[in-house]
MDAnalysis code that builds the backbone (N, CA, C; Angstrom):
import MDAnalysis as mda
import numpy as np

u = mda.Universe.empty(378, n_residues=126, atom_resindex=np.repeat(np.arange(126), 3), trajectory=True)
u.add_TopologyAttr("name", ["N", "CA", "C"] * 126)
u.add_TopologyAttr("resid", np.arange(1, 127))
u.add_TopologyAttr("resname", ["UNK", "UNK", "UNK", "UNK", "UNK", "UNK", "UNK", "UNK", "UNK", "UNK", "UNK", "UNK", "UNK", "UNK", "UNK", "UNK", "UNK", "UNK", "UNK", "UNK", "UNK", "UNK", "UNK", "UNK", "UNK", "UNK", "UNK", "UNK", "UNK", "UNK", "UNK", "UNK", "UNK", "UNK", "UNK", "UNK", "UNK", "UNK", "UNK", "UNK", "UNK", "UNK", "UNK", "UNK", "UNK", "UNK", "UNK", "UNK", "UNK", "UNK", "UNK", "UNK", "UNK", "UNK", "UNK", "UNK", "UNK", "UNK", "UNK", "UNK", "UNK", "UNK", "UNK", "UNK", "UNK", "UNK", "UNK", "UNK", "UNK", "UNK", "UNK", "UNK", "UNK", "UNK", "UNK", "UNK", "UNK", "UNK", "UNK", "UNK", "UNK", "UNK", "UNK", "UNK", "UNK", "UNK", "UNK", "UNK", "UNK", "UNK", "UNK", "UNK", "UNK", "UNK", "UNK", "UNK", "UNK", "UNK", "UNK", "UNK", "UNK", "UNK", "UNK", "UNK", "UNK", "UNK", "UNK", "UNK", "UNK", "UNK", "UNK", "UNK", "UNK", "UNK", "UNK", "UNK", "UNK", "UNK", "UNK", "UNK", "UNK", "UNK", "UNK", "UNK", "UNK", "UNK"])
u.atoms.positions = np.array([
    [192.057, 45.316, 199.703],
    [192.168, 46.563, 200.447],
    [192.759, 47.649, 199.548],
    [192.579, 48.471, 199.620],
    [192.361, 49.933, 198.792],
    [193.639, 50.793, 199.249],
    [194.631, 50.854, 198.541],
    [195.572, 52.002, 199.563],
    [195.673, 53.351, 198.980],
    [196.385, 54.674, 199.712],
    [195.811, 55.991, 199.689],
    [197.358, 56.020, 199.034],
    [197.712, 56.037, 197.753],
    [199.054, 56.754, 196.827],
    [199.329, 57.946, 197.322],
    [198.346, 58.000, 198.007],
    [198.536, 60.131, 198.359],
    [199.093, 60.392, 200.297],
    [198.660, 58.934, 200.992],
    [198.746, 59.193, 202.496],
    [200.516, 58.896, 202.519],
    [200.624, 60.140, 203.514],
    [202.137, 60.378, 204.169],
    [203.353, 60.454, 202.849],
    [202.904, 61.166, 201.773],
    [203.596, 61.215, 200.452],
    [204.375, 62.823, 200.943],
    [206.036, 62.842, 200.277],
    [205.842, 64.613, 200.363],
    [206.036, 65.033, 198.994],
    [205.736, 66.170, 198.692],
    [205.272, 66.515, 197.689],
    [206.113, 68.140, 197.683],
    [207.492, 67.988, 196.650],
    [208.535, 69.287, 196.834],
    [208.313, 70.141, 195.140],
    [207.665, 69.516, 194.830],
    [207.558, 69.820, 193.178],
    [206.124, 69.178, 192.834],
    [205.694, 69.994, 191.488],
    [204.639, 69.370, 190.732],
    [204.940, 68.398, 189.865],
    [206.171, 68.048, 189.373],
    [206.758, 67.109, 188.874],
    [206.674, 65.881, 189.359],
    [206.441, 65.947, 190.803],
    [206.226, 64.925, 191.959],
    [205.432, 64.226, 190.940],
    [204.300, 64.235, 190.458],
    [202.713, 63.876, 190.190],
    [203.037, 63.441, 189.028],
    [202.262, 62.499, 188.700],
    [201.595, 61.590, 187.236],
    [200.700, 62.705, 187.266],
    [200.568, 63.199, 185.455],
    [198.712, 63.385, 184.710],
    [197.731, 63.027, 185.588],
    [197.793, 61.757, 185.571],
    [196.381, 60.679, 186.025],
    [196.390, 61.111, 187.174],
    [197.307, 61.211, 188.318],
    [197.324, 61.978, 189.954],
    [196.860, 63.093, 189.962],
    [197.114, 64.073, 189.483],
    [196.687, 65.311, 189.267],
    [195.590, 65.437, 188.714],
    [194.550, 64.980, 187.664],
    [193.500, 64.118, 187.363],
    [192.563, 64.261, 188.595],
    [193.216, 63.025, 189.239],
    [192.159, 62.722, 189.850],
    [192.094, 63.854, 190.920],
    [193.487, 64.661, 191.794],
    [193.406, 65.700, 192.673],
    [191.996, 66.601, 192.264],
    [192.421, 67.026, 190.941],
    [191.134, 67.768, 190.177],
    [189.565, 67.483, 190.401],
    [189.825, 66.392, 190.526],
    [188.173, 66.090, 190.604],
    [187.487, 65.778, 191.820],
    [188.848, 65.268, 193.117],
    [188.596, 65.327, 194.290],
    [188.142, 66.845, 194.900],
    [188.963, 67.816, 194.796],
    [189.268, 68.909, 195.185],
    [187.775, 69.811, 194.424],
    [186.830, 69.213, 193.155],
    [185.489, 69.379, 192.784],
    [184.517, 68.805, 193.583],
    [184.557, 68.046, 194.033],
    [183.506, 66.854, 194.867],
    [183.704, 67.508, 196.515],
    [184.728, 67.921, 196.712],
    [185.061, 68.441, 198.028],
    [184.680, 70.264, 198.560],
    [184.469, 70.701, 197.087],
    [184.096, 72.138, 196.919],
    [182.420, 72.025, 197.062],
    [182.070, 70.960, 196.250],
    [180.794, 70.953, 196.491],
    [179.705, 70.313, 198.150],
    [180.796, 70.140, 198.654],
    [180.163, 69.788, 200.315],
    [179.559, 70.513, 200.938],
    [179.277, 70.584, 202.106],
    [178.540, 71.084, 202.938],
    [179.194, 71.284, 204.052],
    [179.266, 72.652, 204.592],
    [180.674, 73.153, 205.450],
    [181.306, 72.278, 206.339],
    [179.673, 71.348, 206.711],
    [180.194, 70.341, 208.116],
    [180.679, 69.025, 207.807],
    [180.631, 68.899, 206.727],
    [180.564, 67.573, 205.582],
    [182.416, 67.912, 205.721],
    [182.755, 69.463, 205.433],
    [184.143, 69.961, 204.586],
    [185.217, 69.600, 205.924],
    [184.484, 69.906, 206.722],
    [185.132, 70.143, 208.172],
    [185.702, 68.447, 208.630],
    [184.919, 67.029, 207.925],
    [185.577, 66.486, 208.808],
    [186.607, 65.759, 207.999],
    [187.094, 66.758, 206.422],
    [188.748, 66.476, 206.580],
    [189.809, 66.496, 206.898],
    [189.888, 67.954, 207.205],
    [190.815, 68.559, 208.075],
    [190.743, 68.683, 209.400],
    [189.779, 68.038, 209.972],
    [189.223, 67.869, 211.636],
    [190.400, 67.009, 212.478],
    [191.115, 68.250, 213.651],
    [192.210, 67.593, 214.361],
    [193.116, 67.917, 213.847],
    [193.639, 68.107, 212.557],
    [195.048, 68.244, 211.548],
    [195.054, 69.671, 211.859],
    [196.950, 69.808, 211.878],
    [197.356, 70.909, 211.645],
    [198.475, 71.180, 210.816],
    [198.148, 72.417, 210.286],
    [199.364, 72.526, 208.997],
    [200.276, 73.297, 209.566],
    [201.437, 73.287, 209.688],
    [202.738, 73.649, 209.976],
    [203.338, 74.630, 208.634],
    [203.242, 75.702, 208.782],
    [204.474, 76.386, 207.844],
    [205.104, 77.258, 208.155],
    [205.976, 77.323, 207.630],
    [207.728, 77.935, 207.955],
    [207.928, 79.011, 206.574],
    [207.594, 80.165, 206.439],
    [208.257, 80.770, 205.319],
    [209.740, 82.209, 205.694],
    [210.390, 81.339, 204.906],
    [211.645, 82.221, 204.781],
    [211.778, 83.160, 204.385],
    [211.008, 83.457, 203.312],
    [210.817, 84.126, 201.880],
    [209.173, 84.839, 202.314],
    [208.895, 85.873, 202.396],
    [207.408, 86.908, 202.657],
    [206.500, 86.512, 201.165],
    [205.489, 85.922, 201.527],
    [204.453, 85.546, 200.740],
    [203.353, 85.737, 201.332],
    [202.541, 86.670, 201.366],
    [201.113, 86.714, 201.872],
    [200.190, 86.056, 201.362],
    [200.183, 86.088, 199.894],
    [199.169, 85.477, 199.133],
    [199.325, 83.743, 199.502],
    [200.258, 83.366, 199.333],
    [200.857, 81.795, 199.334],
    [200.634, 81.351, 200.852],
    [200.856, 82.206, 201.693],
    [200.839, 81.699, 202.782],
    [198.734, 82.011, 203.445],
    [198.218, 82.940, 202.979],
    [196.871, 82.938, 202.858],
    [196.047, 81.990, 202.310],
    [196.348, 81.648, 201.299],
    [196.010, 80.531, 200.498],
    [195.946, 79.369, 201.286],
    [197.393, 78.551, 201.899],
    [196.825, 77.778, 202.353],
    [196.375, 77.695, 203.959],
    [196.535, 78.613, 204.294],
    [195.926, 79.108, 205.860],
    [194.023, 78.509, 205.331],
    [194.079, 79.613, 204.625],
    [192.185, 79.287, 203.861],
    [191.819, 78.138, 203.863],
    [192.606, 77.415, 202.870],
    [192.297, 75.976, 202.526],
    [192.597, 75.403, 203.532],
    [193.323, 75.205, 204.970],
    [193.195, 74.345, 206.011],
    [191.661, 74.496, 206.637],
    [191.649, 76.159, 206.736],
    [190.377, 75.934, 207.653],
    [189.039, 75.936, 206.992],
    [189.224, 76.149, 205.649],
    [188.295, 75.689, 205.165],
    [187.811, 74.130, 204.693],
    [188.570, 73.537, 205.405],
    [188.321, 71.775, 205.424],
    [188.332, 71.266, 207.220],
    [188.072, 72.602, 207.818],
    [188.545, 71.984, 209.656],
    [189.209, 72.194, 210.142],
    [190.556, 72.492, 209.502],
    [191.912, 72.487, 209.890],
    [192.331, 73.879, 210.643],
    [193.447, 73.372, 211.195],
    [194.117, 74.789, 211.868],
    [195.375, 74.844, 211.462],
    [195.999, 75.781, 211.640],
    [197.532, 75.733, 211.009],
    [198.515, 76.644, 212.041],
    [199.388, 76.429, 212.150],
    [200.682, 77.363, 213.244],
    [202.085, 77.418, 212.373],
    [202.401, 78.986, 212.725],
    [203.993, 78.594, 211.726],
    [204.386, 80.323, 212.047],
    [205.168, 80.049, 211.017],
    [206.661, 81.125, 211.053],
    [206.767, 81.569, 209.926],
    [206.042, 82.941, 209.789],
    [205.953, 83.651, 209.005],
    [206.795, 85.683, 208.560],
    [206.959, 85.060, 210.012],
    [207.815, 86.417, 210.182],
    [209.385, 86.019, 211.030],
    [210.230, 85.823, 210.503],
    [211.528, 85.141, 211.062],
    [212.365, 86.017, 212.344],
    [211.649, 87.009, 212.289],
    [212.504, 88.189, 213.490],
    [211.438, 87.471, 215.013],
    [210.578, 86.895, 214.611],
    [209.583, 86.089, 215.943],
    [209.911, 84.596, 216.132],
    [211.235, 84.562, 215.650],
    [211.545, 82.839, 216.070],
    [212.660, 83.025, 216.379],
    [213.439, 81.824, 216.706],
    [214.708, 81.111, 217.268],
    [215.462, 81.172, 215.395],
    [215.031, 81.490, 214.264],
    [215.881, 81.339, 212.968],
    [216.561, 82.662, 213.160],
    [215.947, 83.766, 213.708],
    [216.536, 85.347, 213.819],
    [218.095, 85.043, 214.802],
    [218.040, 83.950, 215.758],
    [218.923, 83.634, 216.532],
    [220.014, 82.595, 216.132],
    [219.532, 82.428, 214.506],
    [220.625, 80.928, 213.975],
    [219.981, 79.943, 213.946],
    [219.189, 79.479, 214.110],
    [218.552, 78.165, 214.637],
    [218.205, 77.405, 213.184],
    [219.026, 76.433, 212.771],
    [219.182, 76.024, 211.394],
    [217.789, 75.708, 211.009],
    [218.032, 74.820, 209.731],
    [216.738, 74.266, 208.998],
    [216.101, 73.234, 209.698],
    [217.032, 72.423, 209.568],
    [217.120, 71.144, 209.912],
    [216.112, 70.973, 211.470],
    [216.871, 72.724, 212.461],
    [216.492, 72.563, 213.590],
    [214.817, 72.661, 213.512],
    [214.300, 73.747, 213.028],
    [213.031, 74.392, 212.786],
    [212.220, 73.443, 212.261],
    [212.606, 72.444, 211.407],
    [211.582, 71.703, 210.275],
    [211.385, 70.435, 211.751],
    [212.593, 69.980, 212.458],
    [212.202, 68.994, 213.165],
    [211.247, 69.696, 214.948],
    [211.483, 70.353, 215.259],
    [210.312, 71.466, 215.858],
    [209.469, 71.512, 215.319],
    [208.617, 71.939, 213.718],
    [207.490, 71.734, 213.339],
    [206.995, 70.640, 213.173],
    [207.491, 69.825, 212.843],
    [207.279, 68.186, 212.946],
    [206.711, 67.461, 213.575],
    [207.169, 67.811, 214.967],
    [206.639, 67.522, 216.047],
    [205.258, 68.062, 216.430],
    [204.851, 69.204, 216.134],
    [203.242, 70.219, 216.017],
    [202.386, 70.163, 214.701],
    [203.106, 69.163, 213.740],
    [202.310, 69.643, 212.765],
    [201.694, 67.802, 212.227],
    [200.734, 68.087, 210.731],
    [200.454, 66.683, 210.050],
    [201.427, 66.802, 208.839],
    [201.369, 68.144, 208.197],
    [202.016, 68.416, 207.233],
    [202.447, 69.571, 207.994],
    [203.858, 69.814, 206.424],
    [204.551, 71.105, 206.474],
    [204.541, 71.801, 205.626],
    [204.737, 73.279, 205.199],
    [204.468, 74.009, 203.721],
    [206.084, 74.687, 204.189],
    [206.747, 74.649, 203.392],
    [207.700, 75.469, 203.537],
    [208.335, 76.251, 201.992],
    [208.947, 77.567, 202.306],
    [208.728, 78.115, 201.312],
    [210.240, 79.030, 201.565],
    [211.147, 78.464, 200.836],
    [212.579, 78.800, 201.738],
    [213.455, 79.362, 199.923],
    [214.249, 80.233, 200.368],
    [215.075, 80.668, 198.894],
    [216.437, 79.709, 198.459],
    [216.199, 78.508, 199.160],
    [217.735, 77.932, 199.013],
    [216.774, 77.137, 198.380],
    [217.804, 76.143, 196.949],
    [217.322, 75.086, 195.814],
    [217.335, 73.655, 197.167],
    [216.872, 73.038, 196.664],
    [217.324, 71.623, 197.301],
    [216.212, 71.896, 199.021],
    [216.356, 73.292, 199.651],
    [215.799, 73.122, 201.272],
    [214.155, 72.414, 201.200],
    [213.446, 72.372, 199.926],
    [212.052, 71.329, 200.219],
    [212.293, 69.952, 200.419],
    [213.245, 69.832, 199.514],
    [213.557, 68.042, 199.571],
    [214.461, 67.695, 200.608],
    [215.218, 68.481, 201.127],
    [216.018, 68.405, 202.872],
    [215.262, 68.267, 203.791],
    [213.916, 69.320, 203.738],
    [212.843, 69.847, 204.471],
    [212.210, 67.936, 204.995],
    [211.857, 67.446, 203.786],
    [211.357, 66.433, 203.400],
    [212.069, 64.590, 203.962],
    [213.170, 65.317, 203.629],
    [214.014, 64.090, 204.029],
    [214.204, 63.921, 206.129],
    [213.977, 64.423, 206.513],
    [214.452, 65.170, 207.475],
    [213.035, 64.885, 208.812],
    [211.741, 65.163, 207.864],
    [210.670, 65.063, 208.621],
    [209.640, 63.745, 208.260],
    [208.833, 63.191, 209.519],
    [208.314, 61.997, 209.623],
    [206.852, 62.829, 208.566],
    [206.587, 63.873, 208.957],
    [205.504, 64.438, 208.099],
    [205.134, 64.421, 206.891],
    [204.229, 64.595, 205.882],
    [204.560, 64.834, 204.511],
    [204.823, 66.794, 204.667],
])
């Protein structure tokens, strides 16, 4: 039996990754470009991406908005912090385990060192 190195992994750094992992991401992420929209659709079919940014990134947070639904996917999150419960205090810890619960994955994009791998520790998600 064949197992997925990559299923329910989290991933806070590119450092995370072996060469050879990244490798092969490369060539998946080629084979997956070359599909057929309905072919693309049933990876991300049902999944939703969860992100939380602290820090205003349009591009970063566009990016992977794109890439969810351009594989099926849908995504929900917190992009503007004056429209959540964080404008009211509502810690990390609290927010990441709230997305957790709505999401497959999480993208979070926060100005404190260490909050991806807290983010990480914290949630059943990758």
């Amino acid at each position: 039996m064949k197992t997925n190195r990559f299923f329910n992994r989290d991933v806070v750094s590119i450092k995370d990754f072996e060469r050879d992992e990244l490798e092969f991401l490369y060539e998946k992420t080629d084979k997956i470009k070359k599909l057929k929209p309905k072919e693309k659709d049933e990876f991300g079919k049902a999944r939703i991406m969860g992100y939380l940014f602290y820090e205003p990134s349009t591009r970063t947070r566009m990016s992977f908005e794109a890439a969810m639904a351009s594989i099926g996917g849908s995504s929900i999150g917190i992009s503007d912090l004056r429209s959540s419960s964080i404008e009211k205090g509502e810690s990390l810890q609290d927010t990441v385990r709230v997305m957790d619960l709505y999401s497959d994955i999480i993208i979070l994009r926060h100005q404190l060192d260490g909050s991806s791998k807290y983010a990480a520790e914290i949630s059943d998600c990758p």
